[in-house]
FIDREN-756628 format. One record per residue (C-alpha): residue number from 1; residue in one letter; x, y, z. Coordinates in steps of 0.05 Angstrom, whole numbers, plus 5000, padded with zeros to 4 digits. Each point is the difference from the previous one (the first is absolute). Layout:
BEGIN
<NUM, "A", <X, Y, Z>> ...
This chain:
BEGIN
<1, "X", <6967, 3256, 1660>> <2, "X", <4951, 5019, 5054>> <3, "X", <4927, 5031, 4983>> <4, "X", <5021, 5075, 5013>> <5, "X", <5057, 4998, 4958>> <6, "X", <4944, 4968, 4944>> <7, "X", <4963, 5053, 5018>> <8, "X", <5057, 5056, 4993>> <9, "X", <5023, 4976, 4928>> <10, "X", <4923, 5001, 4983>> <11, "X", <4992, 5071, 5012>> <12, "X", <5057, 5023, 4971>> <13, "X", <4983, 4958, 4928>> <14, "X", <4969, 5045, 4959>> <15, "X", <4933, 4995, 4979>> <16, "X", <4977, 4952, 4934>> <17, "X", <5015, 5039, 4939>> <18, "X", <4930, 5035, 4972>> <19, "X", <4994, 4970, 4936>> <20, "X", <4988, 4931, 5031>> <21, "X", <4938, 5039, 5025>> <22, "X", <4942, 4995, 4941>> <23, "X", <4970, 5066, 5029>> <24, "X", <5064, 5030, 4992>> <25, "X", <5011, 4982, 4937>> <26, "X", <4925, 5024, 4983>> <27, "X", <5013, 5072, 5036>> <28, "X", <5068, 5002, 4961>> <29, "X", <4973, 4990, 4930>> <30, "X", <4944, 5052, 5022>> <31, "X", <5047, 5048, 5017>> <32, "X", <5052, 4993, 4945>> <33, "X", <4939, 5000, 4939>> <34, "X", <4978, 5068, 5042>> <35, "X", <5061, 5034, 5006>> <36, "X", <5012, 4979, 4924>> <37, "X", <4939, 5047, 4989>> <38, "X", <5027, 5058, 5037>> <39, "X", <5064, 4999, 4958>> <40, "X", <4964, 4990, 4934>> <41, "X", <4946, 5056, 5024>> <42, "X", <5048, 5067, 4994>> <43, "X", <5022, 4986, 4927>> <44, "X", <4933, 4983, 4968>> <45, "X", <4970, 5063, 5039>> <46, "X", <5051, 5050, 4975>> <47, "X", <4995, 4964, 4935>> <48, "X", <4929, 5009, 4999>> <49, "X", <4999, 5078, 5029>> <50, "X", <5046, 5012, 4954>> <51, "X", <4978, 4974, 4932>> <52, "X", <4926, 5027, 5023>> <53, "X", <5035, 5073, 4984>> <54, "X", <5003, 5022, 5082>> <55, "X", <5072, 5006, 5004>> <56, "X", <5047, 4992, 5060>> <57, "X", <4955, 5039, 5035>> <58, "X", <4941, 4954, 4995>> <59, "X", <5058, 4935, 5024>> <60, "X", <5000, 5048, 5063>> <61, "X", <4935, 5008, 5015>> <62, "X", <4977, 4927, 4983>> <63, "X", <5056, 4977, 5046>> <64, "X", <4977, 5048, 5050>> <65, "X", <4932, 4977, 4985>> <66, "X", <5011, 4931, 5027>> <67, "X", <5055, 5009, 5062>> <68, "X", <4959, 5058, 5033>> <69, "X", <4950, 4949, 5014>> <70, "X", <5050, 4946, 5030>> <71, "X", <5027, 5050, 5044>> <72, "X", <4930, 5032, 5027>> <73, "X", <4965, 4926, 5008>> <74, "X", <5049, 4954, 5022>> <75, "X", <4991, 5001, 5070>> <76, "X", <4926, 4979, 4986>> <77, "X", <5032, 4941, 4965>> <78, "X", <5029, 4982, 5067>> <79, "X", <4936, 5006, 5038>> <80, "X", <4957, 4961, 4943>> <81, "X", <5059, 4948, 4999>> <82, "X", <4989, 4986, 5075>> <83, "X", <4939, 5006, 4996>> <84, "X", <4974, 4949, 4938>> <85, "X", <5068, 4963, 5001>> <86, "X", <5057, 5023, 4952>> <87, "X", <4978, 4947, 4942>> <88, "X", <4935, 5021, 4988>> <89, "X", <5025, 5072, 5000>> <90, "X", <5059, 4979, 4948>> <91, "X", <4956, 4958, 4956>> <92, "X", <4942, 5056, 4996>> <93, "X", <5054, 5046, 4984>> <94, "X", <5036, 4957, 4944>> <95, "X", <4933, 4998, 4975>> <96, "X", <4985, 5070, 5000>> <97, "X", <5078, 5016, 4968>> <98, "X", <4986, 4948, 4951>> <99, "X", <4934, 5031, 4980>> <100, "X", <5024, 5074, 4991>> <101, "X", <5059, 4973, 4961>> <102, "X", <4946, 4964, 4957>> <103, "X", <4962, 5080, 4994>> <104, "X", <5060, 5027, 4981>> <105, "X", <5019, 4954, 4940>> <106, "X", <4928, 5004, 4975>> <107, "X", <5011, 5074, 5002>> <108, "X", <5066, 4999, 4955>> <109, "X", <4962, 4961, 4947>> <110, "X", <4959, 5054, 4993>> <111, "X", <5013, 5061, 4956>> <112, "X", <5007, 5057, 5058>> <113, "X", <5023, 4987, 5069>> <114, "X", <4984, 5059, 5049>> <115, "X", <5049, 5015, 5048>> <116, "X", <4952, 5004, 5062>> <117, "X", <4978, 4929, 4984>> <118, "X", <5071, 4970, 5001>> <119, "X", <5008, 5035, 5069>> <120, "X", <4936, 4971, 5022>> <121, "X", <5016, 4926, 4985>> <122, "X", <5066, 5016, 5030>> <123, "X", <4977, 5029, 5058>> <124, "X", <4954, 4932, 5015>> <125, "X", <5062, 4962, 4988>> <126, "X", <5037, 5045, 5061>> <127, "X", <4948, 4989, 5043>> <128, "X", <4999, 4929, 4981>> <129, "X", <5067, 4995, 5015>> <130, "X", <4998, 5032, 5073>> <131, "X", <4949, 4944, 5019>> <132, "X", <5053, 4952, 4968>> <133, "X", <5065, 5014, 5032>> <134, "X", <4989, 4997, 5083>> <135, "X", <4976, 4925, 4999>> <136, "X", <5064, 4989, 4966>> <137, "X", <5043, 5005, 5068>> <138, "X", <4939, 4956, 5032>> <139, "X", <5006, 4951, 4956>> <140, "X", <5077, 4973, 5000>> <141, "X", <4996, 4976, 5073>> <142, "X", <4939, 4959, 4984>> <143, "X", <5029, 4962, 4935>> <144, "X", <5076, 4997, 5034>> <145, "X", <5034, 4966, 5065>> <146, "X", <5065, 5037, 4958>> <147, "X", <4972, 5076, 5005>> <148, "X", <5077, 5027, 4977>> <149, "X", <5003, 4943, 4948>> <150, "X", <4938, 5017, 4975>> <151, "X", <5015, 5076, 4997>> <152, "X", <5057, 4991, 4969>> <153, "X", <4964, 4965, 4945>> <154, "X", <4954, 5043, 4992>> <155, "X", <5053, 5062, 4993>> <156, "X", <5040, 4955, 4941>> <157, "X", <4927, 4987, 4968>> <158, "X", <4987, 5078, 5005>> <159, "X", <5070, 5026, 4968>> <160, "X", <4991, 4942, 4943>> <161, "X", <4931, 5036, 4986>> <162, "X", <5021, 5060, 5003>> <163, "X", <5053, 4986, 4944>> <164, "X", <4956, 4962, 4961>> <165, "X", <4932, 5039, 5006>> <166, "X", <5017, 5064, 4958>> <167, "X", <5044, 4959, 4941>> <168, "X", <4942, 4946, 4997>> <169, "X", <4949, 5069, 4990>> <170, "X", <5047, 5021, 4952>> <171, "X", <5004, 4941, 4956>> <172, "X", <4920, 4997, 5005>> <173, "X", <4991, 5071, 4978>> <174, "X", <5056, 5003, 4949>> <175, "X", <4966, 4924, 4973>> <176, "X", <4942, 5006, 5013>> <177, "X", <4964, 5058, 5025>> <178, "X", <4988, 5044, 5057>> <179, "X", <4935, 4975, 5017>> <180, "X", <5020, 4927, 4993>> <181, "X", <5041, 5016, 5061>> <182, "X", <4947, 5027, 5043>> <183, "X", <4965, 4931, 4983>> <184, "X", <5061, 4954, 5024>> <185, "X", <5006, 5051, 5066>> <186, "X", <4937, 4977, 5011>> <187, "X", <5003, 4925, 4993>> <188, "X", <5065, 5013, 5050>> <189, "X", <4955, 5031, 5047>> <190, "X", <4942, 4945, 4987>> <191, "X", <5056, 4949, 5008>> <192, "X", <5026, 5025, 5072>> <193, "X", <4924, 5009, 5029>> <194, "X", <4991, 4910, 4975>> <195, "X", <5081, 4994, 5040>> <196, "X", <4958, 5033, 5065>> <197, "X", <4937, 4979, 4993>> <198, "X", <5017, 4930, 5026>> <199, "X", <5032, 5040, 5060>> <200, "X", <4936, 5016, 5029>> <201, "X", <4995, 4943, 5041>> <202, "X", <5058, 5019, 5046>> <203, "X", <4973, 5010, 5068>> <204, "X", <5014, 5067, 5009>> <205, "X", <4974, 5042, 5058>> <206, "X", <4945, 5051, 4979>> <207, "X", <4987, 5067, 5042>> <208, "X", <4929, 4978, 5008>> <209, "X", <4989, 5060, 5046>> <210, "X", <4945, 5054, 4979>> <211, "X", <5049, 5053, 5018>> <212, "X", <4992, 5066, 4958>> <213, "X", <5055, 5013, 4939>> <214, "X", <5037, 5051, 5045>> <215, "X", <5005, 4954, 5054>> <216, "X", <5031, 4940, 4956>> <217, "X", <5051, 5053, 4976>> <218, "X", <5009, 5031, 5067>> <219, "X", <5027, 4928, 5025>> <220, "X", <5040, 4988, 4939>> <221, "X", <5033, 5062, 5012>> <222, "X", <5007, 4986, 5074>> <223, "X", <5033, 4930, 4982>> <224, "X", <5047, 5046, 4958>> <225, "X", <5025, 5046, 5046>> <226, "X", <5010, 4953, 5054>> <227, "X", <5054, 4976, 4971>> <228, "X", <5058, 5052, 4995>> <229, "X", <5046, 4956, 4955>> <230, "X", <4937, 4996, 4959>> <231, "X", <4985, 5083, 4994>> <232, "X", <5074, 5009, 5001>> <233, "X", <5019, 4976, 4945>> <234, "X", <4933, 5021, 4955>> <235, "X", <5021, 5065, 5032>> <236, "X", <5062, 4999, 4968>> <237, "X", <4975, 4971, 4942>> <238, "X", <4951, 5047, 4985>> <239, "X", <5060, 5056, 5003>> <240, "X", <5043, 4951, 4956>> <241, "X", <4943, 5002, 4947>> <242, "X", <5000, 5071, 4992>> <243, "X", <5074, 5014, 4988>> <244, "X", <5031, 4932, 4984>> <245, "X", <4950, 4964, 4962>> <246, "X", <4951, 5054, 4972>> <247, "X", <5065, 5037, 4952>> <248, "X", <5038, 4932, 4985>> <249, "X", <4958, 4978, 4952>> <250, "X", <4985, 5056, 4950>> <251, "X", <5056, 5035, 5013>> <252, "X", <5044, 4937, 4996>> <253, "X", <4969, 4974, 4944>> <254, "X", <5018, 5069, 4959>> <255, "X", <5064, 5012, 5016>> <256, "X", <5019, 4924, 4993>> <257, "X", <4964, 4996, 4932>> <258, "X", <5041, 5068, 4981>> <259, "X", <5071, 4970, 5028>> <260, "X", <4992, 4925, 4965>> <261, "X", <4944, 5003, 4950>> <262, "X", <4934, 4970, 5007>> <263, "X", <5023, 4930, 4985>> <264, "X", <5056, 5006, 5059>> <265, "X", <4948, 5027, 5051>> <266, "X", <4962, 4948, 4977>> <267, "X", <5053, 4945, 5023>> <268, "X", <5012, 5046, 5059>> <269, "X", <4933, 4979, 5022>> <270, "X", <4998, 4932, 4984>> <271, "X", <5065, 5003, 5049>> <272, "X", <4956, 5028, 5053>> <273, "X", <4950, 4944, 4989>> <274, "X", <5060, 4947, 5007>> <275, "X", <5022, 5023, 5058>> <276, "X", <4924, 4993, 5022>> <277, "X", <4998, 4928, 4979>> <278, "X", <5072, 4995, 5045>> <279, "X", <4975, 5039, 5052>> <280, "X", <4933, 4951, 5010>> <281, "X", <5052, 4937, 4995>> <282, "X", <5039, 5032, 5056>> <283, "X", <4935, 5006, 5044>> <284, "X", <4984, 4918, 4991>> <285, "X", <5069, 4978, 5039>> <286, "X", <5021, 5067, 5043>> <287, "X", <4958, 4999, 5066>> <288, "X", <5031, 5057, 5043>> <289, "X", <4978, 4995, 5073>> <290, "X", <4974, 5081, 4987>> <291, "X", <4969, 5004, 4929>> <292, "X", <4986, 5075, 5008>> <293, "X", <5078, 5018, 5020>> <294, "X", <5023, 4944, 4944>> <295, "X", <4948, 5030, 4953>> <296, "X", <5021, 5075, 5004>> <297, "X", <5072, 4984, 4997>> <298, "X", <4990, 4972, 4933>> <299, "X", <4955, 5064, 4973>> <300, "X", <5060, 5037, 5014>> <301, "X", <5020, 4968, 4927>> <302, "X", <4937, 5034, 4970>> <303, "X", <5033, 5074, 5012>> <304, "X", <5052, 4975, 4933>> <305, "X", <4923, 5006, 4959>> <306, "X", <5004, 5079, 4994>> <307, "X", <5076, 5006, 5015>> <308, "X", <5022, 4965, 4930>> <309, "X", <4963, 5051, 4960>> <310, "X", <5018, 5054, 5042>> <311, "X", <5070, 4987, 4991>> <312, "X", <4997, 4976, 4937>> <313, "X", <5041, 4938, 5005>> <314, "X", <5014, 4954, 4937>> <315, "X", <4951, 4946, 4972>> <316, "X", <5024, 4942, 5039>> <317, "X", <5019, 5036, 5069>> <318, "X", <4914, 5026, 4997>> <319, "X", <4976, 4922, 4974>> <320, "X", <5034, 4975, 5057>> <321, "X", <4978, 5044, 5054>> <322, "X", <4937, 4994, 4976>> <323, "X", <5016, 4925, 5009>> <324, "X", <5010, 5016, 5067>> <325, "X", <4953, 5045, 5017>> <326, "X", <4943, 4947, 4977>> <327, "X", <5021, 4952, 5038>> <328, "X", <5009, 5047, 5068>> <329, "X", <4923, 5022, 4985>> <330, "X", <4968, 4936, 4989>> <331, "X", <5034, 4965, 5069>> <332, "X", <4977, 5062, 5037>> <333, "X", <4931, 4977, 4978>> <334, "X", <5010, 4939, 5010>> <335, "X", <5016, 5005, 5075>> <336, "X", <4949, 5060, 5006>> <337, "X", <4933, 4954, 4972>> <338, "X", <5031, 4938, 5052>> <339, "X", <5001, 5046, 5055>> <340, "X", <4932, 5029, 4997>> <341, "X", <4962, 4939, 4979>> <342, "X", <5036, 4965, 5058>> <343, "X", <4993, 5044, 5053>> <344, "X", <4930, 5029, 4989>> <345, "X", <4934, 4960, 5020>> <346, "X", <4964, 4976, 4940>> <347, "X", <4938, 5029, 5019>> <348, "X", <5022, 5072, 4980>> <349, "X", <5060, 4987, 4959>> <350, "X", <4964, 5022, 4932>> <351, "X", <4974, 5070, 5038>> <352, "X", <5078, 5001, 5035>> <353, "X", <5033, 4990, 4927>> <354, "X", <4946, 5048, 4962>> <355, "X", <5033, 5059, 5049>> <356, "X", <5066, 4970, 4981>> <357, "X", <4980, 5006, 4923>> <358, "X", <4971, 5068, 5011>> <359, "X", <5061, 5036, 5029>> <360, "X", <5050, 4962, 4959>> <361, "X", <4971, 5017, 4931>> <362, "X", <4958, 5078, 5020>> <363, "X", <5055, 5047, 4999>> <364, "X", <5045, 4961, 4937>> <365, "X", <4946, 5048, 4951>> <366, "X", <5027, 5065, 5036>> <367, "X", <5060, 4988, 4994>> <368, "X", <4994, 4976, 4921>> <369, "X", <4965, 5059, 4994>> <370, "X", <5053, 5050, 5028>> <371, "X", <5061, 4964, 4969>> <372, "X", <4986, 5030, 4932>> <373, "X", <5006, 5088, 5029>> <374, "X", <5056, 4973, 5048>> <375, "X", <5040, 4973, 4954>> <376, "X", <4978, 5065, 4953>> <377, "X", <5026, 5052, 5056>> <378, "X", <5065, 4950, 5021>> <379, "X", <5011, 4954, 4944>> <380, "X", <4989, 4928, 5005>> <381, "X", <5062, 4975, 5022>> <382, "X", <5001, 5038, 5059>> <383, "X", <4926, 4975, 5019>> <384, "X", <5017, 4921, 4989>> <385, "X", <5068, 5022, 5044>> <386, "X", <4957, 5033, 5059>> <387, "X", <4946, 4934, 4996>> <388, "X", <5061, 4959, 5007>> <389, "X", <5032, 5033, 5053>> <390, "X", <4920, 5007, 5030>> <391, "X", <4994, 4923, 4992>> <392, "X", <5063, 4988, 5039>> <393, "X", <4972, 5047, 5059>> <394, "X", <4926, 4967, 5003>> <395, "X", <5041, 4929, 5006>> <396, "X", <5041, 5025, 5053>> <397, "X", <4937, 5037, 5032>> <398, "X", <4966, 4935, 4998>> <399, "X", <5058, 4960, 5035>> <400, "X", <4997, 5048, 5054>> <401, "X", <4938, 4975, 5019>> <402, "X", <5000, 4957, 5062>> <403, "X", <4938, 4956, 4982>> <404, "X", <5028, 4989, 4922>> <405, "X", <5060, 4969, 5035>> <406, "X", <4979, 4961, 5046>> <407, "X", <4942, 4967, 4960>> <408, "X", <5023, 4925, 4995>> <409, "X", <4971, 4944, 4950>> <410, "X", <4932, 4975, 5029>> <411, "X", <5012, 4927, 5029>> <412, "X", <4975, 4946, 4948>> <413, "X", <4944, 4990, 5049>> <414, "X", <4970, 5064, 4975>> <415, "X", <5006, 4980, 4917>> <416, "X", <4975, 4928, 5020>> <417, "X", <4936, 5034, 5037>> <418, "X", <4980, 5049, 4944>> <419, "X", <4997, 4944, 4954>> <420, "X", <4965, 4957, 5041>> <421, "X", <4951, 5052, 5018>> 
């Protein structure tokens, strides 16, 4: 065998698998104790709200309470991530999450819990969280030669949290008590800043400029829009949010509930989160030359979501689309977090994903918000069938564009510099 064709079969071997990385396996812990948290976070809260005497209404304004500031300082996040590195960011705001968690179950020990204070703490938390998530996207090419691997573990680590987080807040509140599990979303919190503390001695590239804070975001968002796959399909995201995934959710969640009880909607969803767990699997062998065109093929599965309610099919027909809907949504991510950790520089990745984060997630609270007089004025049927038919169009609209399909996987070169970086 001569050198080159040594050479050849070298580049096309994938990458070691992640876990044999221990920084990896540090930043994977970190992240799956974290996202635990989240899930555990909205039952205790409307468990709290709720026994405190403030009613649904108070769930919605505590909720409210802690996305509005996600949304409005997230792109700070980016800037501070590039700025002081993304682990010192992430730890500080673990920290900070872990102490207003802390606040909050003192509070509920108490005998009277105000309503303005549980939006305060929850507010902190939110902005916490905003510094939290853009060094997320820095940090997987810096622990993993394997960036898809690696995403794909993450995305199975994030749908077993999310099924676990709100039964394990159950159990704690129905055992135990509400405040108790405040205390253990803490020590989750506590647990994932110790996972990333260690991380800080990655050598990753500060901004050390003394450039103003509108400068820092003015080159983030010039990094952003130079890159029309990039804009495109936040673009078409952002218009995905408001009709596709802002009414599935309540409205699917009601009229599911109402067509197979709460214990079938309940298995309905645990569907969804296997075909997460499936869809993440599928992302750790399937390495389409063009992730983006692969990736959106496969969300056209996630349209079934609103159409099984819609249409009202049986039990089984609804747990298995959901099956398959899961799984189309989780190797969309999959191939989306590869391709922008691999083909954006490191040095402005965390500002680059914080504009990704801001127009994925800012209009999904609009269109929440304007699913419940829709479906009032049509019905909710006929709102999950027009975001299904909507989701179907923003897929095809994002196929159409020229950039999204001709965006191949980065060469391993790229993965192999980022870590090495």
């Amino acid at each position: 065998m001569t050198m080159d064709e040594i050479t050849a079969r070298r580049e096309q071997s994938p990458p070691p698998s992640p876990w044999r990385s221990s920084r990896f396996r540090l930043f994977f812990t970190a992240r799956s104790t974290s996202l635990l948290a989240d899930g555990m976070l909205m039952v205790s809260l409307t468990t709290a709200v709720l026994g405190a005497g403030y009613g649904a209404g108070g769930v919605g304004y505590a909720l409210a309470a802690w996305m509005a500031p996600i949304v409005l300082l997230v792109l700070f996040g980016g800037v501070f991530a590039d700025k002081f590195t993304p682990q010192v960011m992430m730890v500080g705001a673990d920290v900070v999450r872990m102490a207003a968690m802390l606040a909050l179950a003192a509070l509920l020990v108490g005998s009277e819990v105000r309503l303005w204070q549980v939006m305060a703490l929850l507010a902190l938390s939110g902005a916490a969280t905003a510094m939290f998530q853009p060094g997320l996207a820095s940090l997987v090419p810096q622990v993993a030669e394997d960036i898809q691997r690696a995403n794909a573990l993450l995305r199975i680590s994030e749908a077993i949290c999310t099924l676990l987080g709100p039964g394990l807040a159950g159990l704690l509140v129905a055992y135990w008590d509400v405040a108790g599990s405040f205390v253990v979303i803490a020590a989750a919190y506590a647990l994932s800043a110790l996972g990333l503390a260690p991380l800080r001695r990655l050598g990753t590239a500060r901004d050390e400029s003394d450039d103003p804070m509108w400068h820092r975001l003015a080159t983030g968002w010039h990094e952003f829009r130079a890159r029309s796959w990039l804009w495109g399909v936040i673009a078409v995201w952002a218009v995905y949010g408001l009709f596709v995934f802002g009414p599935a959710l309540p409205l699917g969640a009601a009229l599911l509930t109402e067509q197979h009880g709460a214990s079938g909607y309940g298995w309905i969803a645990s569907a969804d989160g296997a075909g997460t767990i499936v869809g993440g699997l599928l992302g750790m062998r399937v390495r389409p030359r063009r992730p983006l065109v692969a990736g959106a093929c496969a969300m056209f599965f996630f349209t079934l979501n609103p159409l099984a309610p819609a249409l009202g099919w049986s039990f089984t027909v609804t747990a298995l689309t959901g099956v398959v809907a899961g799984c189309g949504f989780a190797f969309w991510g999959v191939m989306w977090a590869t391709s922008v950790q691999s083909h954006i520089p490191l040095a402005v990745l965390s500002r680059v994903s914080a504009y990704d984060v801001a127009g994925s997630i800012m209009v999904i609270p609009v269109g929440r918000a304007l699913a419940g007089p829709a479906a009032d004025a049509y019905g909710a049927d006929r709102v999950l069938l027009f975001s299904s038919v909507m989701g179907v169009v923003c897929i095809g609209v994002m196929l159409c564009v020229p950039a999204v399909r001709a965006l191949r996987r980065a060469p391993k070169e790229t993965a192999e510099a980022a870590v090495g970086s």
